[in-house]
C-alpha positions in Angstrom: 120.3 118.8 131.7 117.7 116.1 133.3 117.6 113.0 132.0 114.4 111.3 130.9 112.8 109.4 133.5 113.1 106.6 131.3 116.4 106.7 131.0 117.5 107.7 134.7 115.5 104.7 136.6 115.8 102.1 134.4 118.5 99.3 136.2 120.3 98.6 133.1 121.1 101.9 132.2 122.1 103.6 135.4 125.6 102.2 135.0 126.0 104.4 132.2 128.0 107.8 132.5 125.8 110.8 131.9 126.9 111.1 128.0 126.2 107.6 127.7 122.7 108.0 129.4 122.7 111.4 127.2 122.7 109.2 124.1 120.5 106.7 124.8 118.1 109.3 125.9 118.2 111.2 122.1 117.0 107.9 120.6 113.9 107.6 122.7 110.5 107.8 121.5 107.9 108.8 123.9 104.2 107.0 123.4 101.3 108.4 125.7 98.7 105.6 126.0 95.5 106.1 126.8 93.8 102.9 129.4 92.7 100.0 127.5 95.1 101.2 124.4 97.6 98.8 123.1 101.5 99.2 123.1 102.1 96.4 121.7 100.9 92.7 119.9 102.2 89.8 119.1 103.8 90.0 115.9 104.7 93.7 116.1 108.4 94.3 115.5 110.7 94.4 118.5 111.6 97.1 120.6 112.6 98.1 124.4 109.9 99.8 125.9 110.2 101.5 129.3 107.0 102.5 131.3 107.5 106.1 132.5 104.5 106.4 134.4 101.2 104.6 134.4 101.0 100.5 134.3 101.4 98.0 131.6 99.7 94.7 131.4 101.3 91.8 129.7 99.6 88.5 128.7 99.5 85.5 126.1 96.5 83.5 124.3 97.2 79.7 125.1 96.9 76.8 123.1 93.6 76.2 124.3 92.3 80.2 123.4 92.6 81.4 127.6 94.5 84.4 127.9 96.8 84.1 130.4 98.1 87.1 132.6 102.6 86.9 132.4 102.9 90.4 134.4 102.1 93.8 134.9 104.7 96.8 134.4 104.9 99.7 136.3 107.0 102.7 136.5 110.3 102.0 135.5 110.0 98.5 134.1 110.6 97.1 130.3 109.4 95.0 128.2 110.9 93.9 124.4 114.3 92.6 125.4 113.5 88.9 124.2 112.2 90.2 121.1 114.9 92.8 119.9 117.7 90.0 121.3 116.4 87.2 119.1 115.4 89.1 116.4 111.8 87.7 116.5 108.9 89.9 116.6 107.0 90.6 119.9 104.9 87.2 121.3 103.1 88.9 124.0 99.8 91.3 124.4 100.9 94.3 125.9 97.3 96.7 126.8 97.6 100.0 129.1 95.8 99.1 132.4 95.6 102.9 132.9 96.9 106.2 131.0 100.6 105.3 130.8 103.8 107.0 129.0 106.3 104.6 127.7 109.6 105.5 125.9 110.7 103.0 123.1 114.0 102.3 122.0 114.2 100.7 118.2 115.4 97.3 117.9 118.5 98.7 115.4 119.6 100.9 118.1 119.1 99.0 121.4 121.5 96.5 119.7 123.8 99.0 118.8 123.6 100.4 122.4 124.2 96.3 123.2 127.8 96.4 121.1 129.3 99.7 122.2 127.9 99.4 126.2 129.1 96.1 127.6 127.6 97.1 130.9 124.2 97.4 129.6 124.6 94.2 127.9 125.8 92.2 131.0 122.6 94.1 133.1 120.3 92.5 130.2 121.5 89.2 130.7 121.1 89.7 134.3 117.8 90.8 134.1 116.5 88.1 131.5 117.8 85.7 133.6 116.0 87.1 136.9 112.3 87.2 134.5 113.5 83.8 133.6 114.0 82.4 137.2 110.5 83.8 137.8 108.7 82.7 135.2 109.8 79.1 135.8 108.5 80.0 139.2 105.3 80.8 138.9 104.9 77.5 136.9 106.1 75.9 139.6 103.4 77.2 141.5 100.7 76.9 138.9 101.1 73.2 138.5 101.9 71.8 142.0 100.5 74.2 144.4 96.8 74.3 145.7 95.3 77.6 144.8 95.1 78.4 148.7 98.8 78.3 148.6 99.6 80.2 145.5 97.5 83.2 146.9 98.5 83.1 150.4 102.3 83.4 149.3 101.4 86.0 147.3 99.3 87.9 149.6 102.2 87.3 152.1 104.8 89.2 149.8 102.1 92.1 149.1 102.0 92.2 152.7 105.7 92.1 153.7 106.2 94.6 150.8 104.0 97.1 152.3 105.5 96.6 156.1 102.4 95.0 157.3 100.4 98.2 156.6 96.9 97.2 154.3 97.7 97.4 150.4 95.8 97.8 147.7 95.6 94.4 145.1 98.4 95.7 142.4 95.6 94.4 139.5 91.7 93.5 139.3 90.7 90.2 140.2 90.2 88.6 137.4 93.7 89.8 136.2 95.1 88.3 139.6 93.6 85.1 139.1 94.8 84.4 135.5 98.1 85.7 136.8 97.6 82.3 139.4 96.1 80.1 137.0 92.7 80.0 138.8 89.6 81.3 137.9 87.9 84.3 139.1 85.5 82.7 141.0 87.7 80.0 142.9 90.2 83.8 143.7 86.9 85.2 145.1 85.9 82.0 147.2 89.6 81.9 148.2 89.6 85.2 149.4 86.4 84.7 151.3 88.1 81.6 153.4 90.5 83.4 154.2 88.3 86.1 155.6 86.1 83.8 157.5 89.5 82.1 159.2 90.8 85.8 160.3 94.0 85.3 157.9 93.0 88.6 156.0 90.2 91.3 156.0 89.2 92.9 152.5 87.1 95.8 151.5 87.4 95.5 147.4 90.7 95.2 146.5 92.1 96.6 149.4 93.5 94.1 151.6 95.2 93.8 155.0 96.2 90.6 156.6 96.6 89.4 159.9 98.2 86.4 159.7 100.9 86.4 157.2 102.6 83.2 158.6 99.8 81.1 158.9 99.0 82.4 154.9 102.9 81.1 154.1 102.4 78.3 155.6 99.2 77.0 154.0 99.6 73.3 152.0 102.8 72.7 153.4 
C-alpha cells in the first residue's frame, strides 16, 4: 500500500520502516483548506501538521500590534513541533496562502510516536535546532544589516536555488518584506535600485538577476 504523502516526504519520518510509517500514517487527519482559511491560531491546542500540497503562511503580532511574517510552508514541511513538545498551545498565525491539504497528527499521539521511535525523536531535535539556527539568523539580519543587504542575500539564494534561471518571488511583496523587517514600500524602492543598477530585472514577482555577486556583496 502507498503511503500518504505526508507521511512518505516528511524528513523525520523517512527513517521509519514501512510498519512504522504504516502507523503513523493511520493516526493522520487530513484538513483541506481553502486560501485565506486558517489552520491554525495562537492559542489552539498543539499538533504536528504537515503540508501535503498547497502553502502555509506562518506569522506573529508583535508587541507593538505589526504582524510579522516567521515563514511560509510548502509541500512537505511542518509546523506544531514547539507546541506539542512543550505542551503549550500554538503561538503562531498559521493562514492558507493558497488551497492547501495538511495532515495533522494529535499532540497525545505525536508524543507517543516521540517515546516508542527514538529516530524520529532525535530528527525533531535536529530539525528544531536547524529552525532555531535560522531564526536567530534572520534576526541577525533584521537588526544589523541594511535592507539592501538583507534582500540582495536573499535574492542571491532564490537565484542560486533556481541555477541562475529567473524565479518567481516564493510570497507577495508585502509578505516578503515583513519576512525582512522592512516595509513594503522601502522592498519596492529596493527592488527598483537594483533594477536601475542592472543587479536584477523584474516583471511582478518574477525575478531574474544578473549579478548575484555584486547582490552578496552589497554593505559589506
Amino acid at each position: 500500500m502507498a503511503l500518504p504523502t505526508c507521511v512518505a516526504s516528511v524528513p523525520i519520518f523517512q527513517n521509519l520502516d514501512h510498519q512504522g510509517q504504516e502507523s503513523i500514517a493511520s493516526r493522520l487527519q487530513h484538513v483541506h483548506l481553502q486560501a485565506g482559511e486558517a489552520l491554525a491560531m495562537p492559542g489552539d491546542p498543539g499538533a504536528l501538521r504537515v503540508v501535503r500540497s498547497g502553502r502555509i503562511r506562518q506569522s506573529r503580532i508583535t508587541a507593538n500590534g505589526s504582524e510579522q511574517l516567521l515563514r511560509v510552508l510548502s509541500h512537505g514541511q511542518f509546523t506544531g513541533e514547539l507546541a506539542v513538545l512543550t505542551g503549550q498551545p500554538e503561538q503562531v498565525m498559521s493562514v492558507a496562502l493558497t488551497d492547501s491539504e495538511v495532515c495533522v497528527l494529535s499532540a497525545t499521539d505525536l508524543r507517543e510516536i516521540l517515546v516508542t521511535h527514538p529516530k524520529v525523536s532525535m530528527e525533531m531535535i535536529a530539525e528544531v535546532s536547524t529552525r532555531l539556527a535560522r531564526s536567530e539568523d534572520q534576526l541577525t539580519q533584521i537588526t544589523g544589516r541594511s535592507v539592501s543587504a538583507r534582500l540582495g542575500e536573499y535574492l542571491a539564494g532564490l537565484a542560486e536555488a533556481a541555477k541562475g534561471a529567473a524565479f518567481e518571488l516564493p510570497m507577495a511583496k508585502k509578505d516578503l518584506a515583513s519576512f525582512l523587517g522592512t516595509t513594503p514600500e522601502t522592498l519596492s524602492r529596493t527592488l527598483r535600485t537594483f533594477a536601475d543598477k542592472g543587479l536584477i530585472s523584474q516583471s511582478g514577482r518574477r525575478i531574474t538577476v544578473k549579478e548575484p555577486s555584486r547582490l552578496m556583496l552589497l554593505d559589506s
